[in-house]
C-alpha positions in Angstrom: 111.7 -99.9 145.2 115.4 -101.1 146.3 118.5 -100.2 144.0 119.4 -103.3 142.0 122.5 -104.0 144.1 124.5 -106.3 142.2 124.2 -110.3 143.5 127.6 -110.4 145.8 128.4 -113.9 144.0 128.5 -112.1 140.5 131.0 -109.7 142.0 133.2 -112.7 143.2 132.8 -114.5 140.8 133.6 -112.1 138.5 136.7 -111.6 140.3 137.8 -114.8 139.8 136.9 -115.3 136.2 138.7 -112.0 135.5 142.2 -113.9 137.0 141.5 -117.1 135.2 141.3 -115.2 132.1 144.5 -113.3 132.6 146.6 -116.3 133.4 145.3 -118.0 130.3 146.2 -114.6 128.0 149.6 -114.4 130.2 150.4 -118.0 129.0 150.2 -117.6 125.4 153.3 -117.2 122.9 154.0 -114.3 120.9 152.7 -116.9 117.7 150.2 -117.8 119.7 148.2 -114.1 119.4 147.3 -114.1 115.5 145.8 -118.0 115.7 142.5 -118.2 114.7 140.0 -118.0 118.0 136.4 -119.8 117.7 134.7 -117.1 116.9 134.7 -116.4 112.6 136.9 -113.7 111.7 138.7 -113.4 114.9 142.2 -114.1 116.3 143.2 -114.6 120.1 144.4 -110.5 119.7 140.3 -109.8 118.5 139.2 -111.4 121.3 141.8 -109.8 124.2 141.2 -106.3 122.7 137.8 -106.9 122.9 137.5 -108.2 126.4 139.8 -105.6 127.8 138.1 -102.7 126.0 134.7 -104.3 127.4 136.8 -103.7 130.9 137.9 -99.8 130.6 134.5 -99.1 128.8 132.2 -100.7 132.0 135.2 -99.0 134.6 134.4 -95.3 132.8 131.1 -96.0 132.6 130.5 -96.7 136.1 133.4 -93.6 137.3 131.2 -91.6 135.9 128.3 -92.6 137.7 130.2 -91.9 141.1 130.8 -88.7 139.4 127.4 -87.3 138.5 128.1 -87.9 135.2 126.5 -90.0 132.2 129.5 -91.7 130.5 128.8 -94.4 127.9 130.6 -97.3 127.6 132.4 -96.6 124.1 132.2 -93.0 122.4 130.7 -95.2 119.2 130.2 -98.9 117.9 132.1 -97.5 114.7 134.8 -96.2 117.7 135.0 -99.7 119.3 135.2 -101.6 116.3 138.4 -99.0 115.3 139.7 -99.7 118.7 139.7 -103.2 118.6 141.2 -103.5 114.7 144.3 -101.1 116.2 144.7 -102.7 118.9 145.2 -105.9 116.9 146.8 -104.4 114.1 150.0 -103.1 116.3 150.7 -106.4 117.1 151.8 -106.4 120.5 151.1 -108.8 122.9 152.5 -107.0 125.7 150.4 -104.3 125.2 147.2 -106.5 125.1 148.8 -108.5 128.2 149.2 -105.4 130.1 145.8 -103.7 129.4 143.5 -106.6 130.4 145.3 -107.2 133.4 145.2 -103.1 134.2 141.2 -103.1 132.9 140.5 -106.2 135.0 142.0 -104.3 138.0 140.2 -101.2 137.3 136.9 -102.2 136.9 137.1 -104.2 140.2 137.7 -101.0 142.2 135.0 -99.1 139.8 132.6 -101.8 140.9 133.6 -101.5 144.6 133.5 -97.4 145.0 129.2 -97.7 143.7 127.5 -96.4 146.4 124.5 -99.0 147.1 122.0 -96.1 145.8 124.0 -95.4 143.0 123.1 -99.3 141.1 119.9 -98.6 139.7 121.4 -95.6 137.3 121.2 -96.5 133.9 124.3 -96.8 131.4 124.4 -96.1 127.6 126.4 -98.8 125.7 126.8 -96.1 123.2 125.3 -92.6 123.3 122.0 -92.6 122.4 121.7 -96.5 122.3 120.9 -99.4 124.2 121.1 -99.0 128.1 121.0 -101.7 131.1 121.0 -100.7 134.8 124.5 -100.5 136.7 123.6 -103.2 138.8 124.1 -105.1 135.7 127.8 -104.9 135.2 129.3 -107.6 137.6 126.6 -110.1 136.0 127.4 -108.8 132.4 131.1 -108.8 132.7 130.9 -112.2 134.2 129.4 -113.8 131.0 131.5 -111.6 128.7 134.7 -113.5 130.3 133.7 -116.8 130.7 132.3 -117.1 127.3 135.0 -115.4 125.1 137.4 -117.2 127.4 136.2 -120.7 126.2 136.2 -118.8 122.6 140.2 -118.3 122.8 140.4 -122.0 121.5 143.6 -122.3 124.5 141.5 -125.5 125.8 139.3 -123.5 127.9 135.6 -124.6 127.9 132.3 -124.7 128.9 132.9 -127.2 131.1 135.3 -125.1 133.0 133.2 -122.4 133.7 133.0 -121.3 137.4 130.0 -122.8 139.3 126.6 -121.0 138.4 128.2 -119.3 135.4 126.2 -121.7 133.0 122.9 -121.1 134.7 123.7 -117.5 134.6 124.4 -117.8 130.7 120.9 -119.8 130.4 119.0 -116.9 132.3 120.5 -114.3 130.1 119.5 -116.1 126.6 115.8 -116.1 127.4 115.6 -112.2 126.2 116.6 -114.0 122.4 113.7 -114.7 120.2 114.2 -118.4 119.1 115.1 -118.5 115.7 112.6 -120.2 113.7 110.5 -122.9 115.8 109.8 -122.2 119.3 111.6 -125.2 122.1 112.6 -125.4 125.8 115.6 -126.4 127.7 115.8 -129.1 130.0 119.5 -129.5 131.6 120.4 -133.2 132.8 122.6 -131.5 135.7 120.1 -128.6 137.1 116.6 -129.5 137.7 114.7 -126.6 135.9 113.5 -125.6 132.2 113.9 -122.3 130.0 111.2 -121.6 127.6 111.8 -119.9 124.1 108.9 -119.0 123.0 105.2 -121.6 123.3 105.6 -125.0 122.6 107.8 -126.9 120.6 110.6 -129.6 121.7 112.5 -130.1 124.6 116.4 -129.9 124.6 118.5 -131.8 126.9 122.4 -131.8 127.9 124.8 -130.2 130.6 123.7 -126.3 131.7 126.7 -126.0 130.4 126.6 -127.4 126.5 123.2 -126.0 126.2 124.8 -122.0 127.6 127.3 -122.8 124.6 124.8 -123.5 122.4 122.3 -120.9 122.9 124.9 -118.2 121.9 125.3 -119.4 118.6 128.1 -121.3 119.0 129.5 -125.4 118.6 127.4 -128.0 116.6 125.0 -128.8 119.4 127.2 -131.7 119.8 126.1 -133.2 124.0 122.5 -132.1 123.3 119.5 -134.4 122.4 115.9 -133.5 121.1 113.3 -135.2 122.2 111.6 -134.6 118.7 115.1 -135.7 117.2 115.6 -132.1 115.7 117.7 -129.8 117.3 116.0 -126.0 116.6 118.0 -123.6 114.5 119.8 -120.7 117.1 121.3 -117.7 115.3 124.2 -116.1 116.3 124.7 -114.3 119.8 
């Protein structure tokens, strides 16, 4: 069986969310950092250290692959959870500014020095946990950024997501389990349906309202049910 070489559109892509993301982070005021993001419990500064530690952790991971070496993404969750909380804790935006653009950078070369045979290694998210194929990471990191992007609260939203980013989104929530009743997805922009689980109603909206719904997030507000009942979705 082939390696799973990454799809070249999620490497580009990714590319070009990455810049997107940084000009948004580079044009916020200093007073700007410690607002409230959409995401409970979170400023903008959460959600930078986050993304940019999401970066370095995906650009070791996959140096150490070219290396012979397992490296997992982040030495612990109780590690990355520290990280983050320092990070926002020293309060500098200039720090945060600099690091995401520097991680962005980074993991585009990691990405670029895989060796096609290399993709269908396996990387730990933490040692001993979860693990996803390398061939993963563009695809992964392309989510990651145009969802916590939107979740910055700058203006930034769904509906500015790069083409194919929402079908992308849609593709990935069919691992969930549905939470409570099962339902389908119908998008009034892309002519195909999602299943979550057998049976129940069919929701309908942009690829892109029904992405942002399906991780937990926004009222459902743009979506319809053709039972009249939009199905309960936990959090992402």
């Amino acid at each position: 069986m082939p390696a799973p070489i990454p799809d070249p559109d999620d490497v580009e892509l990714t590319r070009q969310a990455g810049l997107r993301l940084v000009r948004t982070v580079d044009a916020l005021r200093d007073e700007d950092w410690a607002a409230p993001s959409l995401l409970p419990g979170w400023t903008r500064a959460h959600v930078v250290a986050h993304l940019l530690l999401n970066a370095e952790g995906l650009a070791a991971a996959l140096r150490g692959l070219v290396a012979g070496e397992a490296v997992p993404m982040y030495p612990s969750q109780e590690r990355r959870d520290g990280d983050i909380a320092d990070l926002v804790a020293a309060g500098d935006p200039a720090e945060l500014r600099h690091r995401l653009l520097a991680s962005t950078t980074d993991l585009a070369d990691a990405i670029a020095a895989v060796p096609h045979d290399s993709w269908a290694a396996t990387v730990e998210r933490v040692p001993g946990g979860r693990t996803f194929p390398a061939g993963a990471v563009p695809g992964m990191r392309l989510r990651e950024v145009e969802i916590h992007h939107a979740d910055l609260g700058t203006g930034y939203s769904p509906a500015d997501w790069l083409d194919g980013v929402a079908v992308r989104v849609l593709d990935a929530m069919t691992a969930r389990d549905p939470a409570g009743r099962p339902f389908r997805v119908h998008p009034t922009d892309v002519d195909r349906t999602w299943t979550f689980g057998e049976g129940g109603p069919t929701v309908s909206g942009t690829a892109a309202d029904l992405a942002w719904w399906l991780t937990g997030r926004g009222d459902g507000t743009g979506l319809t049910s053709d039972d009249g009942e939009l199905p309960g979705i936990g959090a992402w």
